[in-house]
C-alpha positions as CSV (number, residue, x, y, z in Angstrom):
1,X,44.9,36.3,62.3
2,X,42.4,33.3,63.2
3,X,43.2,30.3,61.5
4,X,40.9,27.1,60.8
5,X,42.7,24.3,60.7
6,X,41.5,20.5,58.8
7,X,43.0,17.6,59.7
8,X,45.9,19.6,61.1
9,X,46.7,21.8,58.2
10,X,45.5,25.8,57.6
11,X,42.4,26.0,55.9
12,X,43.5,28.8,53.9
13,X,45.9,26.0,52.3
14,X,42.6,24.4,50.5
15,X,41.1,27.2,50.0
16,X,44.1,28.6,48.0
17,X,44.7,25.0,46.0
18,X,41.0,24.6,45.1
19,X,41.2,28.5,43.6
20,X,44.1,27.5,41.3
21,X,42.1,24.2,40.7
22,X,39.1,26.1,39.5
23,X,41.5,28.9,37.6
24,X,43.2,26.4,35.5
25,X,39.4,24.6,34.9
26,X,37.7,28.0,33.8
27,X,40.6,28.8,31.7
28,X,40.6,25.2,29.5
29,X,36.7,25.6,29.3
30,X,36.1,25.5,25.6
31,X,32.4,26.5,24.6
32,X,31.8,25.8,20.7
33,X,28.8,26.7,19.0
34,X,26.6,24.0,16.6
35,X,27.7,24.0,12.7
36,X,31.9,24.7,12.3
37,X,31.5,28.1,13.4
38,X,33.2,29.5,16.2
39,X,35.6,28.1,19.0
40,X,36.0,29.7,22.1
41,X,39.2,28.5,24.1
42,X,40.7,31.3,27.0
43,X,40.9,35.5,26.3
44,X,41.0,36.6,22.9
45,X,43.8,39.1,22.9
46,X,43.8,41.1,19.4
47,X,46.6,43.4,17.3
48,X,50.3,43.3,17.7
49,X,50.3,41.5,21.1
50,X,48.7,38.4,19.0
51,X,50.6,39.0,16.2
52,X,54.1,38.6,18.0
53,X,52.5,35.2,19.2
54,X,54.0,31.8,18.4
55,X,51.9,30.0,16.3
56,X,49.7,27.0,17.8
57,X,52.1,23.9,18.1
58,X,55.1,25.8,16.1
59,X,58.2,24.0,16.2
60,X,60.9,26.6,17.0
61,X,63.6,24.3,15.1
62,X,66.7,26.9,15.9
63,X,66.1,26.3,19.4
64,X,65.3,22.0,19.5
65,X,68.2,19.9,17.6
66,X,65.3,17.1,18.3
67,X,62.6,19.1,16.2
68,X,61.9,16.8,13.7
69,X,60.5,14.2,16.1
70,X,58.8,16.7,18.6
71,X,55.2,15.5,19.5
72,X,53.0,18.8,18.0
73,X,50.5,18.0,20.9
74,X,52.7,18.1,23.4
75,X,54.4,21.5,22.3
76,X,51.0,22.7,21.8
77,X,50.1,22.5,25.5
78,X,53.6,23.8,26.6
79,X,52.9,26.6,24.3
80,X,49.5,27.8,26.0
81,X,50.8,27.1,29.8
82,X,53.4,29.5,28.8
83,X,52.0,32.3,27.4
84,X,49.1,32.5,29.8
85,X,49.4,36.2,29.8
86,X,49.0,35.7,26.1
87,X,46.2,33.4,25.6
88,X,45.5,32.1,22.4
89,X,42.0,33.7,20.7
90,X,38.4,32.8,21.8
91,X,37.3,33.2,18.4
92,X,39.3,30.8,16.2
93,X,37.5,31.4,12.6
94,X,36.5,28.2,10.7
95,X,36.0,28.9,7.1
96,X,32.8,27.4,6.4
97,X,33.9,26.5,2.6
98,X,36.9,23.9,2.7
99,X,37.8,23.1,-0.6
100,X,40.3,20.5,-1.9
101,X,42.4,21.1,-5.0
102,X,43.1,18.1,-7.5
103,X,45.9,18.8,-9.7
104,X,45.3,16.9,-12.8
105,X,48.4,17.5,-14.5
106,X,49.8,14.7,-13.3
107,X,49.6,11.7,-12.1
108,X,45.5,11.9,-12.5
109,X,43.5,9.2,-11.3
110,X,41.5,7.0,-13.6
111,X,38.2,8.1,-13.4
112,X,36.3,5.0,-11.6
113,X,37.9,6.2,-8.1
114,X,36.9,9.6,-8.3
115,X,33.9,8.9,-6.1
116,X,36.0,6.7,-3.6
117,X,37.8,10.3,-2.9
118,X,34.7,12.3,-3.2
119,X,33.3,9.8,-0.9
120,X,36.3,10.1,1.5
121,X,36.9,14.1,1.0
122,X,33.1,14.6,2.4
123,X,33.9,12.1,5.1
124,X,36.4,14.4,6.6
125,X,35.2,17.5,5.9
126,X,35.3,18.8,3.0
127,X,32.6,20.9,1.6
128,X,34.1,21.2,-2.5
129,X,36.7,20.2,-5.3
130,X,39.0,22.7,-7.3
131,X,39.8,20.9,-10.4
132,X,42.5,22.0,-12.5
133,X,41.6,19.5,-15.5
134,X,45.1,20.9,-17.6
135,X,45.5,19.0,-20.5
136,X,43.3,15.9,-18.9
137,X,40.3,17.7,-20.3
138,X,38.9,16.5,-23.7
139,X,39.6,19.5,-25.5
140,X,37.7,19.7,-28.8
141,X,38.5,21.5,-32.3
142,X,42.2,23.1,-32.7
143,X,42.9,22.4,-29.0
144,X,41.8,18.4,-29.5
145,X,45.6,17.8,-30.4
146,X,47.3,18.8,-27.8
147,X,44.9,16.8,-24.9
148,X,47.3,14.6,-22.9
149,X,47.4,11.0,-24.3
150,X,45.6,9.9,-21.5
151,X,42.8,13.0,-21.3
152,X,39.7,11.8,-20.1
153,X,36.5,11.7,-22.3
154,X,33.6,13.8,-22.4
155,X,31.4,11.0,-20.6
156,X,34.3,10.9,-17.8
157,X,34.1,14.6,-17.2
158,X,30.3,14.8,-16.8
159,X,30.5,11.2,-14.4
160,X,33.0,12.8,-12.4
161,X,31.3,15.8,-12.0
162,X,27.6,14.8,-11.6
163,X,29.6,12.4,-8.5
164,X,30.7,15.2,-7.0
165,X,27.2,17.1,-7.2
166,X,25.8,14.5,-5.8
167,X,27.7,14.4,-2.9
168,X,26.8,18.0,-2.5
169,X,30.6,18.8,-3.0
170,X,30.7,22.4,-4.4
171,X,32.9,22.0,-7.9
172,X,35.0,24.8,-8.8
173,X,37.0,24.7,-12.0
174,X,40.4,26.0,-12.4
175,X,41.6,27.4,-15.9
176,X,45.2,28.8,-16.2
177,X,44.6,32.3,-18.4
178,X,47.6,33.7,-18.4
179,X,50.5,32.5,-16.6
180,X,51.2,28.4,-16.4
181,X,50.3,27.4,-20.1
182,X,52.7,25.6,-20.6
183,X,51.3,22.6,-21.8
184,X,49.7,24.7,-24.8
185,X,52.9,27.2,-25.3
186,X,55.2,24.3,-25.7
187,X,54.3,23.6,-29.2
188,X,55.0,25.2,-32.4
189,X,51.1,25.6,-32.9
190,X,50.7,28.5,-30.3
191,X,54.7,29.5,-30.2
192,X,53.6,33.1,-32.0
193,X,51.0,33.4,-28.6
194,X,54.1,33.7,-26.3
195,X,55.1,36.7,-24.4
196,X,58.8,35.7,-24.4
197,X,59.7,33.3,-27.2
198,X,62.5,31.3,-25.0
199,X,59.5,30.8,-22.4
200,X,56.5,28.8,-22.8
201,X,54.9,29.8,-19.9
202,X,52.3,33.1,-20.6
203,X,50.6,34.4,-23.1
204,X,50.9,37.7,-24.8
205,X,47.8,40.2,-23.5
206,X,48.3,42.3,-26.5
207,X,47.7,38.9,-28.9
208,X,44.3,39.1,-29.6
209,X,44.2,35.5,-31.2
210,X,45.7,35.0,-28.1
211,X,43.2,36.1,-26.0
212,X,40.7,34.5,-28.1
213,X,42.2,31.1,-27.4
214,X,42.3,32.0,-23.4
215,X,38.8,32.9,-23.6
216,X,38.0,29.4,-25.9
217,X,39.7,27.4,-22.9
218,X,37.3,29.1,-20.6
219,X,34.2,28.2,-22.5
220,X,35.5,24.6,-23.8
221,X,35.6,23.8,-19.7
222,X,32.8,25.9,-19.0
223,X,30.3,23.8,-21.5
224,X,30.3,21.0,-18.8
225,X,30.6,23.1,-15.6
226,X,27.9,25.7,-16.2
227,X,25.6,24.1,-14.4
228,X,27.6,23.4,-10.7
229,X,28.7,25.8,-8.2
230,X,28.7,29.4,-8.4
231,X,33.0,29.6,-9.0
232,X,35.2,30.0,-11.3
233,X,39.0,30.2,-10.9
234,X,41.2,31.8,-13.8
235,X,44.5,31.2,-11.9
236,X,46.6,33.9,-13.0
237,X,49.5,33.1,-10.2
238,X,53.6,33.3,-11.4
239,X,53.4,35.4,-14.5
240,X,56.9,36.0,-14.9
241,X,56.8,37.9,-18.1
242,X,54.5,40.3,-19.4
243,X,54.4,43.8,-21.0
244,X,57.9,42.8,-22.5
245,X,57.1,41.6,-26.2
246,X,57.1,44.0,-29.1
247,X,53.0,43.9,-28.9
248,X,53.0,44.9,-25.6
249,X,55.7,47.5,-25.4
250,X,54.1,49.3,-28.8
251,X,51.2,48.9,-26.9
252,X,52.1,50.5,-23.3
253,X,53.5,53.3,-25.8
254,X,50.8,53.7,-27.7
255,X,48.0,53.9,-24.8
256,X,50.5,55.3,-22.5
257,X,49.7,52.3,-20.1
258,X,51.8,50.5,-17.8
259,X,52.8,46.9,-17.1
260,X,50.7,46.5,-14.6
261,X,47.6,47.9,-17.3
262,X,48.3,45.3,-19.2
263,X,48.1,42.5,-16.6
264,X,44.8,44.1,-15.0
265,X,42.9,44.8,-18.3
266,X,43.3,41.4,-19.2
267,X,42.3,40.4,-15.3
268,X,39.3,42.4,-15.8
269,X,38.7,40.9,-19.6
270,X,38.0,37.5,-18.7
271,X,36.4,38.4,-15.2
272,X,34.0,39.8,-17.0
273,X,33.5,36.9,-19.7
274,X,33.0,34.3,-16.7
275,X,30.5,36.6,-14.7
276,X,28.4,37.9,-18.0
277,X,28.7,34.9,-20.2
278,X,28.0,32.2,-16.7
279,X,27.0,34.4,-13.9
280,X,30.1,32.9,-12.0
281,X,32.0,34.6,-9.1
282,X,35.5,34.7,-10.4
283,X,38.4,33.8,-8.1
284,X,42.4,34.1,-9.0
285,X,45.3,33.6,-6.9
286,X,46.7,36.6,-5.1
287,X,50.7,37.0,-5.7
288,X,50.2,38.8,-9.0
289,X,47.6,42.1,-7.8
290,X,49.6,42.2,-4.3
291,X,51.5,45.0,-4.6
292,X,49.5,47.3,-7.4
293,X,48.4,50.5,-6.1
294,X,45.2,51.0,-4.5
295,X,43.9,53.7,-7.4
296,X,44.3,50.7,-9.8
297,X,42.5,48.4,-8.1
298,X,39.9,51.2,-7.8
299,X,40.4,52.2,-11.3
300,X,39.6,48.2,-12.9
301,X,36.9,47.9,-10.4
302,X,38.7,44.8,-8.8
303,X,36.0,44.4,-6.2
304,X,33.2,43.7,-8.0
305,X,35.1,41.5,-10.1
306,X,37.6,39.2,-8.4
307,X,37.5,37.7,-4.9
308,X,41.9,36.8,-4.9
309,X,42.8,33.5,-2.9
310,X,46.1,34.1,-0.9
311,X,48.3,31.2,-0.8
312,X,51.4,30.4,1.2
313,X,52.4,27.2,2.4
314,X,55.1,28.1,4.5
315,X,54.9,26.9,8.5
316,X,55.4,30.0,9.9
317,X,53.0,32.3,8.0
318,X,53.7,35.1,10.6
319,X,57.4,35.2,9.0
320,X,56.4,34.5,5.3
321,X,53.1,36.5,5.2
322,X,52.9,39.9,7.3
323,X,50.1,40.4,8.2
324,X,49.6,44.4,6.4
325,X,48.7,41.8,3.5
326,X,45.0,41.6,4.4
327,X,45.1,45.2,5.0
328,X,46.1,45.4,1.8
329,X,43.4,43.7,0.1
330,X,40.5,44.3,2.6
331,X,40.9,47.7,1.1
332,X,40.8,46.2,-2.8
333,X,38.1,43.6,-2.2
334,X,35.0,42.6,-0.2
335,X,35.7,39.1,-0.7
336,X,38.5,36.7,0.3
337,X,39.8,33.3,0.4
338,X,42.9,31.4,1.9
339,X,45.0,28.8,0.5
340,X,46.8,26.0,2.4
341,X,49.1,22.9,1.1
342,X,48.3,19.5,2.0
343,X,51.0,18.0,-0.1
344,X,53.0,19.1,-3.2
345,X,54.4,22.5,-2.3
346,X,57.7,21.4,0.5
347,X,59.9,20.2,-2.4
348,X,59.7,19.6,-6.5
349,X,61.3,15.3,-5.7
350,X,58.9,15.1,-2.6
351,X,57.1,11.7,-3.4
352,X,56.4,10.9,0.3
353,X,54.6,11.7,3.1
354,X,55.7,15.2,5.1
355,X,52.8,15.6,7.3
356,X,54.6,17.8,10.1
357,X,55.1,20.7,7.7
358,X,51.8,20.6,5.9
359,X,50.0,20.4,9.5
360,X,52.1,23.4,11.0
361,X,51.0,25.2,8.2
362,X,47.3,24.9,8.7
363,X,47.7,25.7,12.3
364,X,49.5,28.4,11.1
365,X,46.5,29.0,8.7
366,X,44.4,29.4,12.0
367,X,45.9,32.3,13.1
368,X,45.9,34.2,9.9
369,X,42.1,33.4,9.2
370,X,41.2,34.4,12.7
371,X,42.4,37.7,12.0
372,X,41.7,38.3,9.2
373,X,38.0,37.3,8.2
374,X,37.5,40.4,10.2
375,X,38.9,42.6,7.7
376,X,36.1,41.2,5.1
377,X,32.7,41.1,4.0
378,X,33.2,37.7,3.7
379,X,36.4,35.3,3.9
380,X,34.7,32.9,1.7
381,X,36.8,29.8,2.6
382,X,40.4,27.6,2.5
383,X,41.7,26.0,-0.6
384,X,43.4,23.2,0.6
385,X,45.9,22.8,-2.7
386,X,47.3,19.5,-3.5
387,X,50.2,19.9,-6.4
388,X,51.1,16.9,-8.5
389,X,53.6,19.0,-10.4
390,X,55.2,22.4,-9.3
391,X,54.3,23.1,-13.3
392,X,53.8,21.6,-16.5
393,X,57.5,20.7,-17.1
394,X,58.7,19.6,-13.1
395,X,58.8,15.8,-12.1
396,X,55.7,14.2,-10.7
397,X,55.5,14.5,-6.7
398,X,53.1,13.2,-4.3
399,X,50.7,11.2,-5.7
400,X,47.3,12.0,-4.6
401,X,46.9,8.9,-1.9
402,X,50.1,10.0,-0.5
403,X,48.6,13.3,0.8
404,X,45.5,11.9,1.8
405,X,46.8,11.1,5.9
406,X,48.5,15.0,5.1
407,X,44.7,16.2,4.3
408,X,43.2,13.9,6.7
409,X,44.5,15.7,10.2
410,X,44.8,19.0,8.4
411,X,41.0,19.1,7.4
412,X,40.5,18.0,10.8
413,X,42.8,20.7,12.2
414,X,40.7,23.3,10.1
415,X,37.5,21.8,11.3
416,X,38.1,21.5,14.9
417,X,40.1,25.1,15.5
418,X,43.7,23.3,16.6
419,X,45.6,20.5,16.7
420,X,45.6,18.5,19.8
421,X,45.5,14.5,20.8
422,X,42.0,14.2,20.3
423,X,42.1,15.4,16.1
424,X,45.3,13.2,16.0
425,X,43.1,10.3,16.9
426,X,39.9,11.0,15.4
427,X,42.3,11.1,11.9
428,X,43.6,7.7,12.9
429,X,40.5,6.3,13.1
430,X,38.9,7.9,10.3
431,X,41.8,6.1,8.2
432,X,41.6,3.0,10.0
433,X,45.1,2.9,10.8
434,X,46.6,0.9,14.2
435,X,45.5,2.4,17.0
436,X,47.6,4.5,19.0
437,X,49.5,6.5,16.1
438,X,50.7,9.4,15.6
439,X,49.6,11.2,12.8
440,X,52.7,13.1,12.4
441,X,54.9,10.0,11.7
442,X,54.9,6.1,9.5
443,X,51.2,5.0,9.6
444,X,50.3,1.4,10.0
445,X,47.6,-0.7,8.5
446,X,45.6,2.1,7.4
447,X,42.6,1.9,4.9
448,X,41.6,4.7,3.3
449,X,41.5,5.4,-1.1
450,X,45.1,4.0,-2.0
451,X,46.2,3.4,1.2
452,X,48.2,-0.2,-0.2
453,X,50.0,2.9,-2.5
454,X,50.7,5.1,0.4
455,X,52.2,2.1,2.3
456,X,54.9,0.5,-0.7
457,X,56.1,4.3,-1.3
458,X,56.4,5.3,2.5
459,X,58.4,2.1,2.5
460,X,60.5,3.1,-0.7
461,X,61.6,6.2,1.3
462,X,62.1,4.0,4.3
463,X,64.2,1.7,2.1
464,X,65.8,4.4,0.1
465,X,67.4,6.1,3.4
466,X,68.9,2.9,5.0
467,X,70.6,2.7,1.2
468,X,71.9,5.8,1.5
469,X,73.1,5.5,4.8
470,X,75.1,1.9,3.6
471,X,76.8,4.1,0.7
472,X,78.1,6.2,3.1
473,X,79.7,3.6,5.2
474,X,83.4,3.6,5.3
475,X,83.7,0.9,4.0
476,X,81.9,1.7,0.7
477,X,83.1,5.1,0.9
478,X,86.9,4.3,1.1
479,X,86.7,1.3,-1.1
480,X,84.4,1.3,-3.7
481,X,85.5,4.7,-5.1
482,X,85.4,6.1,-7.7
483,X,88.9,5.1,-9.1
484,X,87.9,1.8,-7.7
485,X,84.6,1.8,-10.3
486,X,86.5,3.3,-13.1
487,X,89.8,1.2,-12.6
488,X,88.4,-1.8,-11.2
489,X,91.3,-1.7,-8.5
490,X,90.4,-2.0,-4.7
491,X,90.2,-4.5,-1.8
492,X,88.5,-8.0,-2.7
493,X,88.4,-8.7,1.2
494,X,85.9,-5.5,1.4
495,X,84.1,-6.2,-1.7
496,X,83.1,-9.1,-0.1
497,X,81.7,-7.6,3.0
498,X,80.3,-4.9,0.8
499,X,78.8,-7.1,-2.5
500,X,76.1,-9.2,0.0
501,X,74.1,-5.7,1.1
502,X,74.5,-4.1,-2.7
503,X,73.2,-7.7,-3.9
504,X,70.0,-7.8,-0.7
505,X,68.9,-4.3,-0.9
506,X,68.8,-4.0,-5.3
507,X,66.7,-7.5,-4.9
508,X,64.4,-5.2,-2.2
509,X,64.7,-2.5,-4.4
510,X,63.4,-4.7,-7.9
511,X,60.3,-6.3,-5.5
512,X,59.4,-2.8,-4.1
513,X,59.0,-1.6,-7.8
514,X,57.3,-4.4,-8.8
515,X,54.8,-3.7,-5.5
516,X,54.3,-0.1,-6.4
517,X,53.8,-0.3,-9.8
518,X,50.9,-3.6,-9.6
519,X,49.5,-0.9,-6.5
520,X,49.9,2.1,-8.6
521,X,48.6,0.9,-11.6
522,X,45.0,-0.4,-10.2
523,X,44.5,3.4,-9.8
524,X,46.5,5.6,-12.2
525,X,47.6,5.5,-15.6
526,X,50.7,3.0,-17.1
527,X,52.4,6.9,-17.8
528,X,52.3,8.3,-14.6
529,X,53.5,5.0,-12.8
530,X,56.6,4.4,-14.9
531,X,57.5,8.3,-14.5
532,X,57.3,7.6,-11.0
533,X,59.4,4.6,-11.1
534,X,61.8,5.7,-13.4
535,X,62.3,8.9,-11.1
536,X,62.1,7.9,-8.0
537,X,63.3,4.0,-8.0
538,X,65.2,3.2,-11.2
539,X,68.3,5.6,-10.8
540,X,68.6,3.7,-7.1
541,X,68.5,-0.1,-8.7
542,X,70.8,1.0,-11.9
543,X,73.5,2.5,-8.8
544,X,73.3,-0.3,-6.9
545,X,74.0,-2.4,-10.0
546,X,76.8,-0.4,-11.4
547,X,78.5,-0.9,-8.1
548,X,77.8,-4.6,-7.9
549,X,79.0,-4.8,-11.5
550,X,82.6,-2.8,-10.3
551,X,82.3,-5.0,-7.2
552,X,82.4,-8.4,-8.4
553,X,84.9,-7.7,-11.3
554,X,87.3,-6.8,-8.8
555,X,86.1,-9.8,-6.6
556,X,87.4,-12.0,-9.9
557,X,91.0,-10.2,-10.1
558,X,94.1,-11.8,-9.2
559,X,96.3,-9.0,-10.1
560,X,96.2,-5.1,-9.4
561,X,98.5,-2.6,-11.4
562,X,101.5,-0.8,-9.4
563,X,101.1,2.6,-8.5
564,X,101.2,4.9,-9.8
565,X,98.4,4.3,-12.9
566,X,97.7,6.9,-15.6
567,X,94.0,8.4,-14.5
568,X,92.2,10.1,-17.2
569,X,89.9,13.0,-15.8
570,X,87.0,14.0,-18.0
571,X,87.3,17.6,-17.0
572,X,90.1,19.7,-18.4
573,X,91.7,22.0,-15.5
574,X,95.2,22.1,-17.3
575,X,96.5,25.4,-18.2
C-alpha cells in the first residue's frame, strides 16, 4: 500500500483523527427552530430501546455513595458519550403552555407582590398561573364564614387577576369539587355533606345539597374569572372515599351503578356546568380516571369533556410512571397535560431548598413529554405545581420564595430541552446570584422576589444541621442524657465544655428568628410566619434551652446521689 507521509507521520493518521473530529462535531450539532418548539440534538431513537434509557442527567444513587453532590452537568455529558448507540431524541417536545401553580392554602402572599412574581414568572418563562384560591377567596353568603381570617377581598382578587392579564399570563382557576375539602368539611356546618363522617376530606355525590354547594364554589370563583383564560380546573385528585355512605350505597343499589358511576357522573356533572354555564375547557388531575375501563370513559363521554393533567413528581418517572399510562389515556382523551413539582411535593417538613430532586424531575419530565405528545391531539402543556401544604390539615412547607431558584432552572430546563452549564448559568444570572454558582446547591447574593427570605431560611437549615450534628457529639450524647436531664446528675467538667455551644448556637438560633420573621413578615401574613417559626425554629430554641437549663443546674451542684437512685419510667412494661 502507498503511504503519504506529513512531517514524517502516515497521512492516513490525520485523515483518520480529523474523521473522528468531524463525527463527534456533526453528532453535538443542535439545530432549534424559532419560538420553544422543537430541539434537535443527535438520532432520535423511538419505543422500548428509548424507554429502557437513563433519564437525562439521572443520578443513579445505588451506584454513587457521592450522589448527593454529583455535578448534573457533568453526569449529563457522561450519560450521552456513553450511550452513543443510544442517542438521546432529536425531537425533545417543549410544551408551549407552562403554567405555574400557586397554592393559596398557605402561607399566601399579601397581595401587593403578586405582580413582583407575575413580573418574575414571565421573565423566565412562564406563559400562566393556576390558582388554587382555597379558603383565601372572599367567599360570600353561607360560605362567607368559613373564609380564612386572612382571605383576600374582592378588590384583591380582581387586582391580582387583572395583573396577571396584563402580563398576558394565561389564569387558570383551581376549585377542589370533590376530594380535598377539607377546609369546608371540617365544620359542623357541612359535617352531614361528608362521605365518611370520621373524614373531612370528600363530599358525598349522592348529597344533592351537596352538590349544590360544589357547584356554588364553582360559580362564587367563577363570578371574577369568567372573563380570563379559556381553563378551568375542578381538581378531583385523592378521593379516598366514595360510594361508601348510606346515600351512595342505596344509590349504586338502586340504579345498579358502580363506584366508579358515582365518581364519573359527578365528573361529568360539573364538566358540564363549567363548559355550558362559562364556555371553559375543564381540566382535572389524572390519579382518580386512571384505571376505569375504556367503555366508561366512552360511556360519560370523557373526551369531550375533560382534558386530565398527569402528575408525578418522582425523579425517575420511567420507574414511577410506565409509560402504557399515555396509552391509556390517548385512547380516553384528545387532550392532555403534564404536571411537574418545583417545590412542595419531596417531603410534608420540607421548608428549604431541594433543587436536585425537583430538577431531575423535570428532565425526567422531558422524556415523558417527548413521547408522549405524540399519542395526542394536543399535549396542551406542563403544570409546574408548587404545594404550600400537602392538604388542608399538613404543616406549612416551602414558602413560595423558597421554590423560586427550584422554578428558576427547572422553567429553564423545560424551555431550553435539557439541563446543561449553559441553563445553570443563564438561571444564575436571571436571579442575580454570585457568579459562578451552581444552581443545584446554597446560592449567594441572589435577588429575585424574597430572595432576603430564601437566604435567612437556607441559613436556618444550614444552622439547624451543624446543631444536630453538636447533639450528637459524644460528649452530649454520653453526658447530657437523659437521666442526666431528668436527675440532674452528670459531669460538671463536660457541662462546661458542652454549656458554651448550647448557650452560642440558641443566641444564633433567637437572631435567625428574629431575621426571618422581620423578612417573612414584609411579604406574608403575621399567621403564616409564626406557624413557620413555631414549626420549624421554636421546638430547636426550647431544646437547646431545656438542656442549658439541665446543664447549668448540674454546673451549680456540689453533691451527686450514690448509685444506685430510684428511676421512675413513664411507661409501664412490668408484668
Amino acid at each position: 500500500m502507498k503511504v503519504y507521509r506529513w512531517r514524517g507521520k502516515p497521512a492516513f493518521a490525520f485523515i483518520t483523527v480529523l474523521t473522528v473530529i468531524l463525527l463527534i462535531i456533526g453528532y453535538h450539532t443542535i439545530t432549534s427552530r424559532h419560538g420553544d418548539t422543537v430541539i434537535h440534538e443527535g438520532v432520535f431513537q423511538r419505543g422500548a430501546a428509548m424507554r429502557k434509557r437513563t433519564v437525562y442527567g439521572q443520578v443513579d444513587e445505588k451506584s454513587s455513595p457521592t450522589s448527593t453532590s454529583t455535578d448534573l452537568t457533568m453526569k449529563t455529558t457522561t450519560t450521552y458519550s456513553q450511550n452513543l448507540k443510544e442517542p438521546p431524541p432529536s425531537n425533545v417536545f417543549i410544551p408551549k403552555r407552562r403554567i405555574v401553580h400557586l397554592d393559596l392554602k398557605g402561607a399566601a402572599p399579601k397581595p401587593q407582590h403578586f405582580r413582583a412574581f407575575f413580573e418574575y414568572f414571565v421573565r423566565i418563562g412562564a406563559t400562566g398561573i393556576l390558582i388554587e384560591w382555597e379558603d383565601m377567596f372572599p367567599y360570600e353568603g353561607r360560605l362567607s364564614d368559613l373564609r380564612n381570617g386572612d382571605a383576600y377581598s374582592a378588590d384583591d382578587v380582581r387586582m391580582i387577576l387583572s395583573t396577571a392579564d396584563q402580563l398576558r399570563l394565561e389564569v387558570i382557576p383551581l376549585v377542589q369539587t370533590i376530594g380535598h375539602l377539607e377546609w369546608l368539611l371540617k365544620t359542623h356546618k357541612f359535617y352531614s355533606f361528608r362521605e365518611n363522617p370520621r373524614n373531612p376530606q370528600s363530599v358525598c355525590v349522592s348529597n344533592a345539597e351537596a352538590v349544590d354547594l360544589v357547584l356554588h364554589l364553582v360559580d362564587q370563583v367563577m363570578a371574577f374569572h369568567k372573563d380570563y383564560g379559556q381553563f378551568v380546573h375542578i381538581g378531583a385528585d385523592e378521593v379516598y372515599q366514595y360510594g361508601e355512605c348510606s346515600r351512595c350505597v342505596a344509590r349504586m343499589n338502586k340504579e345498579n351503578l358502580r363506584r366508579e358511576d358515582l365518581l364519573l357522573r359527578h365528573i361529568v356533572n360539573v364538566s358540564k356546568h363549567v363548559k355550558t354555564k362559562y364556555g371553559k375547557n375543564v381540566l382535572m388531575w389524572h390519579d382518580m380516571i386512571a384505571n376505569i375501563d375504556a367503555s366508561l370513559a366512552e360511556k360519560y363521554d370523557l373526551k369531550n369533556l375533560v382534558e386530565p393533567v398527569l402528575w408525578n413528581y418522582a425523579e425517575d418517572l420511567e420507574a414511577f410512571l410506565p409509560m402504557g399510562i399515555w396509552e391509556t389515556f390517548s385512547a380516553m382523551v384528545p387532550y392532555m397535560w403534564g404536571s411537574s413539582a418545583f417545590k412542595g411535593a419531596d417531603s410534608p417538613t420540607r421548608y428549604h431548598s431541594n433543587v436536585k430532586h425537583y430538577l431531575e424531575n423535570h428532565i425526567s419530565w422531558i422524556k415523558q413529554m417527548s413521547t408522549a405528545s405524540e399519542k395526542f391531539r394536543e399535549f396542551r402543556g406542563l403544570i409546574f405545581t408548587g404545594w404550600q401544604r400537602y392538604d388542608h390539615f399538613a404543616v406549612l412547607c416551602e414558602f413560595l420564595p423558597i421554590g423560586i431558584p427550584s422554578l428558576t432552572v427547572n422553567m429553564l430546563t423545560i424551555r431550553n430541552g435539557r439541563f446543561d452549564a449553559s441553563v445553570n448559568d443563564q438561571a444564575i444570572s436571571i436571579m442575580q446570584c454570585v457568579t459562578g454558582s451552581d444552581v443545584k446547591g446554597d446560592l449567594y447574593g441572589c435577588r429575585f422576589p424574597g430572595s432576603d427570605i430564601y437566604h435567612h431560611v437556607q441559613l436556618l437549615h444550614e444552622k439547624k444541621g451543624e446543631i444536630e450534628k453538636l447533639l450528637l457529639q459524644q460528649s452530649v450524647q454520653g453526658w447530657l442524657s437523659n437521666i442526666a436531664i431528668d436527675y440532674n446528675m452528670s459531669s460538671p467538667w463536660y457541662m462546661n465544655l458542652i454549656v458554651p455551644d448550647l448557650m452560642t448556637y440558641k443566641n444564633q438560633m433567637i437572631e435567625l428568628s428574629l431575621n426571618i420573621r422581620q423578612a417573612m413578615l414584609e411579604m406574608f401574613y403575621e399567621n403564616a410566619v409564626d406557624e413557620f417559626l413555631f414549626t420549624y425554629v421554636d421546638p430547636v430554641i426550647n431544646h437547646l434551652q431545656r438542656l442549658l437549663d439541665r446543664a447549668t443546674a448540674i454546673q451549680r451542684r456540689d453533691e451527686f446521689p450514690v448509685r444506685p437512685f430510684p428511676i421512675k419510667r413513664t411507661i409501664d412494661t412490668t408484668r
